[in-house]
C-alpha positions in Angstrom: 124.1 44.1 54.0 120.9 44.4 55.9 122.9 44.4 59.2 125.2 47.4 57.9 121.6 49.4 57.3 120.1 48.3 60.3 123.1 49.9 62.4 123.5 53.1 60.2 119.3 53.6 61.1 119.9 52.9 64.9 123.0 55.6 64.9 121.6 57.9 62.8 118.3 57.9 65.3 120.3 57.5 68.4 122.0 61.0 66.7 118.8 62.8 66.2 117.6 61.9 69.5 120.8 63.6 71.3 120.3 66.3 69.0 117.1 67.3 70.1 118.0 67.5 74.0 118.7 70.7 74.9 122.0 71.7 75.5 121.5 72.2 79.2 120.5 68.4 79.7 124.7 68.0 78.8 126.1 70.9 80.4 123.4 70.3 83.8 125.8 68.7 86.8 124.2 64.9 87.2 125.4 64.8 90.7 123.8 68.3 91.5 121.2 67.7 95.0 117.9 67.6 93.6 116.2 68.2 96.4 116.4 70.4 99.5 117.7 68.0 102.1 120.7 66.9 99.6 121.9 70.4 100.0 121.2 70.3 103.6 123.7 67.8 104.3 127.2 68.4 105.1 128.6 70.8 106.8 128.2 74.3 107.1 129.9 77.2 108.5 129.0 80.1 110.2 129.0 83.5 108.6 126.3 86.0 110.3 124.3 86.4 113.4 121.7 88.8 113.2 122.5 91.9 111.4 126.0 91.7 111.2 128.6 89.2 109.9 130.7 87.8 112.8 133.9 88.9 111.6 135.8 85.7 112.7 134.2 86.6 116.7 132.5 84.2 116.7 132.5 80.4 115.2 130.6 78.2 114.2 129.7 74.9 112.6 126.3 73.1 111.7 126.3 69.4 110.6 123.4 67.5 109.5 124.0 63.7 107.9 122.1 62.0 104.9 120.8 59.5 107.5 119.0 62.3 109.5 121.0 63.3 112.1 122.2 66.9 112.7 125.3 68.4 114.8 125.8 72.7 115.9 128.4 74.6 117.7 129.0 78.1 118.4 132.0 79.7 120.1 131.6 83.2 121.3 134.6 85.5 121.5 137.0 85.6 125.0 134.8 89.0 125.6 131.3 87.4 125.9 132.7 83.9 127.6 130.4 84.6 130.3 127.1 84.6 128.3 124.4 81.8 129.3 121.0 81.8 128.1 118.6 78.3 127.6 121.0 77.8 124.0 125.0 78.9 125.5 127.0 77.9 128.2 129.8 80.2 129.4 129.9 81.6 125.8 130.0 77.8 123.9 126.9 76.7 122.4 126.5 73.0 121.5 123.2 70.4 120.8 123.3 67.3 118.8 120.4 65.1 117.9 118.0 64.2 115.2 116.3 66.0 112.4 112.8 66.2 110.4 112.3 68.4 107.3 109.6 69.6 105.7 110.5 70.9 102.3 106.9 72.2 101.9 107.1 74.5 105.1 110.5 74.9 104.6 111.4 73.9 107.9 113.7 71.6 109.6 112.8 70.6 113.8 115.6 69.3 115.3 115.4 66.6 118.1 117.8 67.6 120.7 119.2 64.4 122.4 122.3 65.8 123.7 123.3 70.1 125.0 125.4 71.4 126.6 122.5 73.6 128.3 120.5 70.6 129.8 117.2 72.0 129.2 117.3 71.4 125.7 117.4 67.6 126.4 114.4 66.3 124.8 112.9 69.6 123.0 111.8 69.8 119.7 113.2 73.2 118.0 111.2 74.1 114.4 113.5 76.3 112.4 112.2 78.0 109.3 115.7 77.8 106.9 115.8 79.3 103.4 118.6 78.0 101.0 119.8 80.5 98.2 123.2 79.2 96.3 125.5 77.7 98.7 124.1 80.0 101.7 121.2 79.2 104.2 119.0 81.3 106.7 117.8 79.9 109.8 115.9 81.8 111.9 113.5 80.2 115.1 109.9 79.3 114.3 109.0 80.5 117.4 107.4 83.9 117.3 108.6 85.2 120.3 112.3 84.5 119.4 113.5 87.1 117.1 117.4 85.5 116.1 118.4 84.9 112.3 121.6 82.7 111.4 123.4 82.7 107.9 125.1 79.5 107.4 127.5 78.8 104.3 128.1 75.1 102.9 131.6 74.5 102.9 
């Protein structure tokens, strides 16, 4: 008889402790990223440079990996297939390397290890990103370089 109490108390409290969660702690998605880099990684697709959206011109895809390592390619239309600056090769962009973030600057540096334009072997590049529902901005954190990206995570 004691035993039957005993286990009509511990449901009855285990009850009024569920019922005093707010219904948000059972609707809330327990594998939701709870912190910026979990919804850096994966990968993301491009959807705007600069002012305008690309329109399907151009292509692109950013990568970065739970283990810190980060991927990007960009293919410019058959039109601008001859544009080359210190990020793009004959209209392809393409680095791969390593990655630090700093969730309090909001900014991720990648380590470039590998580019199609050798000159980016071996540079640090700071980006200041901002994340807003499954979109992200990047934009250079280099004052004199005046580019923005909008990246969406597929």
């Amino acid at each position: 008889m004691k035993l039957r109490i005993v286990m009509m108390l511990s449901i009855v409290a285990i009850c009024s402790l569920a019922l005093t969660r707010p219904a948000s702690a059972f609707l809330a998605d327990p594998g939701a990223p709870s912190s910026e880099k979990a919804r850096l990684i994966g990968a993301w697709h491009l959807v705007s440079m600069g002012d305008s959206a690309t329109g399907g011109n151009i292509k692109g895809t950013l990568i970065y990996t739970a283990d810190g390592h980060m991927s990007v390619q960009l293919m410019f239309p058959p039109s601008q297939s001859t544009l080359s600056n210190d990020y793009v090769l004959n209209g392809y962009e393409a680095s791969f390397g390593s990655y630090t973030l700093d969730e309090k600057t909001h900014t991720v540096t990648h380590h470039v290890q590998g580019s199609v334009t050798r000159g980016l072997v071996g540079k640090d590049l700071p980006r200041i990103y901002q994340l807003s529902g499954n979109r992200m901005t990047i934009r250079s954190a280099n004052p004199e370089e005046h580019w923005s990206v909008i990246w969406e995570h597929e």
